[in-house]
N, C-alpha and C positions, 0 to 999 in steps of 0.2 A: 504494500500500500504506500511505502514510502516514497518509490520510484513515482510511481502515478501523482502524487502529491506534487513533486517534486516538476513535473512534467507541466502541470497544473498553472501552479506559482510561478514556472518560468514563462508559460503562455501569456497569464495576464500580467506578470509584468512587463514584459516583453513589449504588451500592446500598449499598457499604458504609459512605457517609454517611448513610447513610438508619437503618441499623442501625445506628450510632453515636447520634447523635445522637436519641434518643427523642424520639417524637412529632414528628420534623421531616422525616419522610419525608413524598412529595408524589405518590407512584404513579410507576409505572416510569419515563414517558415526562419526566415533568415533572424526576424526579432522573436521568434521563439527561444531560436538558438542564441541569444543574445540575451536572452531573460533568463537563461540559465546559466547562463557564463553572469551574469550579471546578481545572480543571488551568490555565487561566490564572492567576487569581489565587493560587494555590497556589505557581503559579512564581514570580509575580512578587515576594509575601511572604517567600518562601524567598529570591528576590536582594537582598529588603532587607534580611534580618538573616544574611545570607551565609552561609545551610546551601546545605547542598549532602547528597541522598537519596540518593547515590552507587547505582551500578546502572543498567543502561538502561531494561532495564520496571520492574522493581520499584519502582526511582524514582521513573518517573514515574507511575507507581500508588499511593506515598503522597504524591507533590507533591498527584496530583489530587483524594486522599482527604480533607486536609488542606484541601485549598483547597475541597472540596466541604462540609464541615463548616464551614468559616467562611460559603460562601452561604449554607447551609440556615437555619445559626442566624442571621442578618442575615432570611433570608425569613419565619424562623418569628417576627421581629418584627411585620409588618407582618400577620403571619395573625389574627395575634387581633383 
């Protein structure tokens, strides 16, 4: 179940980096896989300056939003 969760979280966050983030959406599949790359670094950023999203999903549905917004704008560098 974890995987599926995990799959989940990355989708919407994904999406709503996608809509955040203007012009740096990359189509479904590609901010999927960015919203899951993006719940990593999201957490990992979050242990460096020691927040904590408190909540289990919701948590980790703005860890991964957060961290999905920092891939997208680091990818929409290399877009242009």
């Amino acid at each position: 179940m974890g995987i599926i969760l995990s799959i989940i979280v990355g989708a919407v966050a994904g999406w709503l980096a996608g809509k955040i983030m203007r012009g740096g959406g990359f189509g479904f599949l590609i901010n999927l896989l960015l919203g899951l790359v993006g719940g990593a670094v999201g957490g990992w950023l979050f242990s460096l300056l020691g927040i904590s999203a408190g909540g289990e999903l919701i948590g980790q549905i703005i860890t991964a939003v957060v961290g999905a917004a920092v891939v997208l704008w680091i990818a929409s560098l290399f877009k242009k």
